[in-house]
C-alpha positions in Angstrom: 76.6 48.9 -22.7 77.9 45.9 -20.8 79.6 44.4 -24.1 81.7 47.9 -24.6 82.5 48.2 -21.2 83.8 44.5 -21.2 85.3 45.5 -24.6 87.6 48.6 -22.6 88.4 46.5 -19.7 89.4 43.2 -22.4 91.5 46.3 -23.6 93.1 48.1 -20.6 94.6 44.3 -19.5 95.9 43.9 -23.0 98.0 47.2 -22.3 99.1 46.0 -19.4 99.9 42.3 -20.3 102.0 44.6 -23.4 103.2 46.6 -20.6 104.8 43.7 -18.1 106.1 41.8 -21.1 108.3 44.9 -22.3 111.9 44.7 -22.3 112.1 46.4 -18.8 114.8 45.3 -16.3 114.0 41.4 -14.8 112.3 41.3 -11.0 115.6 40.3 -8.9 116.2 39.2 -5.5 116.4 42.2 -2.9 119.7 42.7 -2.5 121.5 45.4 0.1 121.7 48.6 -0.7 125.2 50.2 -2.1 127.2 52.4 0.4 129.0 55.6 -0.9 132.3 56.2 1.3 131.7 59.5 3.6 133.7 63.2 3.2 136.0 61.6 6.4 137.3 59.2 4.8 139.2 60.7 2.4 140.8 63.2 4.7 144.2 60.6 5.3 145.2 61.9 1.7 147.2 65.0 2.2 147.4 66.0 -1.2 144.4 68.3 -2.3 144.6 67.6 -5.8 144.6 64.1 -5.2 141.6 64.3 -2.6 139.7 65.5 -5.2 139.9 63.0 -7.8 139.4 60.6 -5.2 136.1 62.4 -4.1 134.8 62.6 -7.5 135.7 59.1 -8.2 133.7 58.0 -5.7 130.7 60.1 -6.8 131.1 59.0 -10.1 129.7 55.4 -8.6 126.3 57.6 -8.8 127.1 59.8 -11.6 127.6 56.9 -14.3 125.0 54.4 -12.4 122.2 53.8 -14.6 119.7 55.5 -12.7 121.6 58.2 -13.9 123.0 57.5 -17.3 119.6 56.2 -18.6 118.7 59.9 -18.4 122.3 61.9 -19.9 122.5 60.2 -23.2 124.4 61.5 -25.8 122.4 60.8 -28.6 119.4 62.4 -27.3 117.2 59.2 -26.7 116.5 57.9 -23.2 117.7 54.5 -22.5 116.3 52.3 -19.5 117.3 49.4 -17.0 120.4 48.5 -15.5 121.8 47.1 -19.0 120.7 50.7 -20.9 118.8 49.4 -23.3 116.7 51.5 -25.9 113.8 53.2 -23.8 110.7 51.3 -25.0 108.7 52.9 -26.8 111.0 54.4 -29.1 111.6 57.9 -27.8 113.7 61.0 -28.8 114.0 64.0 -26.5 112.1 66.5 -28.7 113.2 70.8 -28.9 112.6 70.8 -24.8 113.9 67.5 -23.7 110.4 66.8 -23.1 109.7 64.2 -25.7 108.5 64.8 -29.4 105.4 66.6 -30.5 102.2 64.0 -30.0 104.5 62.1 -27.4 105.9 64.2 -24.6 107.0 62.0 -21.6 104.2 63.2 -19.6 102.1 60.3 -21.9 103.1 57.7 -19.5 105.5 59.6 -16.6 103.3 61.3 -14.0 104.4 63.1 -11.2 105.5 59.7 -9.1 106.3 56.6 -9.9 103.4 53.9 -10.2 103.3 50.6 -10.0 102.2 48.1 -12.7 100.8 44.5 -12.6 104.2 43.5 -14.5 106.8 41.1 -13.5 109.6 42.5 -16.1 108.1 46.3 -15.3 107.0 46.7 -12.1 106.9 50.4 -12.0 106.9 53.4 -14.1 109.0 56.2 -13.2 107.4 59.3 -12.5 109.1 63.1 -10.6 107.5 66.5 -11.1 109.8 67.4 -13.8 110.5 64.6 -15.2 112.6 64.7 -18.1 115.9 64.3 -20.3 118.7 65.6 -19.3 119.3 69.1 -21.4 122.4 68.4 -24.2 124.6 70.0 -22.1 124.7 67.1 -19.5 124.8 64.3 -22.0 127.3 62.3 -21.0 126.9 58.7 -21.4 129.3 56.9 -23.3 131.9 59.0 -22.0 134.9 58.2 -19.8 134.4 59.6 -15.9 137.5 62.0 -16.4 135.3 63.2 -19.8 132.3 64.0 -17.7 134.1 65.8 -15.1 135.9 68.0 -17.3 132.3 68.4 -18.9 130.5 69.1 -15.4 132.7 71.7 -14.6 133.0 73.7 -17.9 130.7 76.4 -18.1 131.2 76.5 -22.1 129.8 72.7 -22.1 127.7 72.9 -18.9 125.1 75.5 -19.9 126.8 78.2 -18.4 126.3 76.6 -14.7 128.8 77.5 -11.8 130.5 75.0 -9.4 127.7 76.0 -6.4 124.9 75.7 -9.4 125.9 72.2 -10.0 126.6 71.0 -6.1 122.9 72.6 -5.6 121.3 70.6 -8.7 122.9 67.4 -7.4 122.8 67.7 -3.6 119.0 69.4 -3.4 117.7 68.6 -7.4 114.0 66.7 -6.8 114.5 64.8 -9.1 118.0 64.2 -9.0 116.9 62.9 -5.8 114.5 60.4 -8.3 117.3 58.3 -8.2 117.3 57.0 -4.7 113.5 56.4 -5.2 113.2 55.0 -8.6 110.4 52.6 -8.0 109.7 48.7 -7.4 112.3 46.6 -10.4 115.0 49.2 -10.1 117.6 49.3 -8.2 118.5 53.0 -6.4 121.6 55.2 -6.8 124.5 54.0 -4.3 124.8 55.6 -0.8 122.0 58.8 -0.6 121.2 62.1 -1.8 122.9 64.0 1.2 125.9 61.7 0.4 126.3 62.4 -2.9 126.3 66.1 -2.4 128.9 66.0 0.3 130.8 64.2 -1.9 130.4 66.8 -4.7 131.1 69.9 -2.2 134.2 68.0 -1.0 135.1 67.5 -4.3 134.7 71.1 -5.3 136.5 72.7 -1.9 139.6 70.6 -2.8 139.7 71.9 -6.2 137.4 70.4 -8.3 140.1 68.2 -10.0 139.3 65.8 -12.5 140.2 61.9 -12.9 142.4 61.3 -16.0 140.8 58.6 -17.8 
């Protein structure tokens, strides 16, 4: 009895020495968190349509920020850190964006995030419904003007109104994820509640869309 339970432990810190020596994103210095410019400060531009490209440019910091792109891939298989690299284990979003049959994301994501012993991976990620993006919000890879126009169209957005997606990205839980996303990775610029005013600013002056 002692030998196999020796045996299981010998084997749980083998995981986690696998674990902290994945290809996760480095430990770095604390540095300050990234402001998102408030609603007020674009009210000097007169123009409307311009107002809103400016809004949406500036929620675009969050938009294409890798807590966010890590999640919207295009080719259907989570990436992670802040360079994007291939998730780790190899993963594929499955028919419900829930991960493949035998592997679903629930394997390793719980319902928080939870820290590790790792150095490279000090936390796993973890929200309620955790998940991929669905297809119709794949976006990375794309240029900001591309994901607007993609946001806002409800033949490529799932059928989902202007006030559907301000809710899902002002109030979304795990949207929100972001701004939490554990010890090793660095949060979303600005807040939640920023991001959203942003995003109804952005849709009350027209919901206009960057160019490029």
């Amino acid at each position: 009895m002692r030998l196999t339970t020796l045996t299981i432990l010998a084997g749980a810190l083998a995981l986690g020495g696998a674990v902290a020596a994945g290809t996760g994103q480095p430990s770095q210095p604390a540095s300050a968190p990234e402001v998102l410019r408030t609603v007020v400060s674009f009210q000097s531009i007169r123009d409307p349509g311009a107002r809103s490209v400016a809004l949406f440019t500036e929620a675009g910091r969050v938009i294409q920020s890798p807590r966010c792109l890590n999640c919207h891939p295009v080719e259907r298989r989570p990436t992670q850190g802040d360079d994007l690299h291939p998730h780790d284990p190899p993963m594929v979003a499955g028919d419900s964006g829930h991960g493949p049959a035998g592997m679903p994301c629930f394997s390793c994501h719980g319902s928080a995030n939870v820290p590790t012993w790792g150095r490279d991976i000090q936390s796993i990620p973890g929200d309620p419904k955790w998940a991929l993006a669905p297809v119709e919000m794949a976006w990375q890879g794309k240029s900001l003007g591309a994901i607007c126009a993609q946001i806002k169209d409800p033949a490529r957005n799932g059928g989902r109104s202007l006030d559907q997606i301000r809710h899902h990205m002002a109030e979304d839980h795990l949207v929100g994820w972001a701004w939490n996303p554990g010890a090793g990775r660095r949060p979303a610029p600005g807040s939640q509640r920023a991001f959203g005013d942003l995003i109804a600013a952005w849709i009350d002056a027209g919901a206009r869309c960057p160019s490029a």
